[in-house]
N, C-alpha and C positions, 0 to 999 in steps of 0.2 A: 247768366250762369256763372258768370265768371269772377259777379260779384260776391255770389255764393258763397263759392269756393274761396274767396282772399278772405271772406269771413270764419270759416270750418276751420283753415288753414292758421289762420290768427287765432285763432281760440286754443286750437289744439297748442300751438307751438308758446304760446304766452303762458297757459297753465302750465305746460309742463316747466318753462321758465320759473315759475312762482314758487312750483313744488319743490323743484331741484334748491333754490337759492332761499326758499322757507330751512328745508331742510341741512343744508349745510352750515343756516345763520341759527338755527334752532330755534326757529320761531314758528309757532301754530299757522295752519294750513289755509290761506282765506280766498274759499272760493270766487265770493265775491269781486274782490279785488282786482282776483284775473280775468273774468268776466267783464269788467268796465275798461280794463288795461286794453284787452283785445280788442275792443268795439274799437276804440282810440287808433290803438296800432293797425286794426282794420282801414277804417277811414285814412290816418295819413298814408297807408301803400295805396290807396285808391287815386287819391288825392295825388300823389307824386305819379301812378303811372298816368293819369290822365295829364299830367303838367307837359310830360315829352311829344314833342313833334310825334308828328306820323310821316311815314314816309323817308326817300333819301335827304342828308342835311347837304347841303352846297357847298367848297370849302371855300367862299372866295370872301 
């Protein structure tokens, strides 16, 4: 589930990146784009939370 949701999550927050910074550069709206962005940005937050330890880290 949780892969799910870093996916909804990524999609949502990448398009709306895309549409905000299309529009302020005045450049046409490309869905696509963000849709391949997101998978991407999906996969590396996947990717980096699986990288971190579990558990407490030792400090010695």
């Amino acid at each position: 589930m949780r892969f799910i949701l870093t996916f909804v999550w990524s999609f949502a927050l990448v398009t709306l990146l895309n549409y905000v910074v299309g529009a302020i550069a005045n450049v046409k709206f490309n869905f696509e784009a963000g849709i391949i962005l997101s998978v991407v940005v999906g996969i590396l937050v996947i990717l980096i939370g699986e990288s971190m330890p579990k558990g407490p880290i030792s400090d010695n």
